[in-house]
C-alpha positions in Angstrom: 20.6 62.9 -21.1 20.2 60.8 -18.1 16.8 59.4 -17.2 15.5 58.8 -13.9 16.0 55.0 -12.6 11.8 55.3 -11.8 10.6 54.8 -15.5 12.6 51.4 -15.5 11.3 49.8 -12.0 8.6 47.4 -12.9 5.4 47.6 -11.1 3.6 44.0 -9.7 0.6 43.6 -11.7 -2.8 43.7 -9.9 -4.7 40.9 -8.9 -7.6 41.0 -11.2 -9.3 38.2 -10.3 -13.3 39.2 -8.9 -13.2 38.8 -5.2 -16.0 36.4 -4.0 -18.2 37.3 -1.5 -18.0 35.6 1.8 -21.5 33.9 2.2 -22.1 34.4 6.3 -21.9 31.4 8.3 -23.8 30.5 11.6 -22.5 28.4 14.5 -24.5 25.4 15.2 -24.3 23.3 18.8 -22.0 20.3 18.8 -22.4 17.5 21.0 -20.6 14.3 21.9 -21.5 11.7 24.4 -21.0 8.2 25.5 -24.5 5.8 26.1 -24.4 2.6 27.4 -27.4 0.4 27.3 -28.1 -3.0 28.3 -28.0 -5.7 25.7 -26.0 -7.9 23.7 -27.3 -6.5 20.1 -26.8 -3.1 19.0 -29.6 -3.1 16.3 -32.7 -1.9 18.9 -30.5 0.9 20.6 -29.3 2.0 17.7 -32.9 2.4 15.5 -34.6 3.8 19.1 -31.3 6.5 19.2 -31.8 7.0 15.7 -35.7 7.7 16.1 -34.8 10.1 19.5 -32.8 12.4 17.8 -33.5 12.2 14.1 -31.6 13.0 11.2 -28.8 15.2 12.1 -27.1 12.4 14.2 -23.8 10.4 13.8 -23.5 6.8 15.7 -20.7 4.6 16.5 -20.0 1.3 18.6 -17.6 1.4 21.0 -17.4 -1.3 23.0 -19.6 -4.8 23.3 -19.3 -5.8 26.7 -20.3 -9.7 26.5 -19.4 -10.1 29.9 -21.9 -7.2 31.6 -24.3 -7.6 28.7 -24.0 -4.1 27.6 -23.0 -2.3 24.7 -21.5 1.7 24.5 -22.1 4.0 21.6 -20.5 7.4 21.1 -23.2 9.6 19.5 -22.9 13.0 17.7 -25.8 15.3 17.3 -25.3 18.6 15.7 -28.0 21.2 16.2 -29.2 20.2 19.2 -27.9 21.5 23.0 -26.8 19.5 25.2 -30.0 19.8 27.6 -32.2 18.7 24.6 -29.8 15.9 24.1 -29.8 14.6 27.3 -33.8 15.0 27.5 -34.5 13.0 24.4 -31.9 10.3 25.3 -33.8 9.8 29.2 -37.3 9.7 27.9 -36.4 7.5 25.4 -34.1 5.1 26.4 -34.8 4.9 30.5 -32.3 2.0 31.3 -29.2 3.8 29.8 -26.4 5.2 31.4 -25.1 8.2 30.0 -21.5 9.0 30.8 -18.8 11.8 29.1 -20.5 14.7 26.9 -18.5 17.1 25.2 -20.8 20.2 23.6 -19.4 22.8 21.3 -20.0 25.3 18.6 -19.1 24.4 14.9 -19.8 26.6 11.6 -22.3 25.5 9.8 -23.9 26.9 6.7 -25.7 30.2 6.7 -29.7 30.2 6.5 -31.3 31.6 3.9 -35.0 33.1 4.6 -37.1 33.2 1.5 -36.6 35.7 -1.6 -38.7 39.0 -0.5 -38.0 41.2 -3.9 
């Protein structure tokens, strides 16, 4: 007797593996701007920058300008609009000269409120 060619077809196993759960994710501010300051050392700008906007900032040198006594930084500061950004840098650093800023949203982790069982 002839048998059906169903019974012989072999089915793809099942992924089995738990699925994790997606933990939610928030977007945080993102901002990028150039400051130039006067000076031939970067050490002061760079501890009063440091001491404007904290913690959540990222610092680099990009140019020292022997010749106009000046150096440029690009600075990243997550967390923080641009408005807030641009505040903090004036009221602390009133001879700087703030040139291109860049501000978008980036993921960043979810936040957790406290355990109410």
């Amino acid at each position: 007797m002839l048998q059906s060619s169903d019974e012989y077809i072999a089915r793809a196993p099942r992924d089995v593996r738990p699925r994790r759960a997606r933990t939610p994710e928030r977007l945080v501010s993102y901002v990028s701007i150039d400051v130039t300051v006067p000076g031939n050392s970067s050490s002061a700008a760079r501890r009063a920058l440091h001491a404007a906007l904290g913690d959540d900032l990222r610092l680099y040198v990009v140019t020292m300008d022997k010749l106009r006594d000046c150096v440029t930084f690009r600075i990243e500061v997550t967390s923080r609009p641009l408005d807030e950004v641009i505040a903090a840098l004036t009221r602390t650093l009133s001879q700087a000269t703030l040139g291109h800023a860049v501000t978008t949203k980036i993921r960043g982790p979810a936040i957790r409120g406290p355990y109410r069982g």
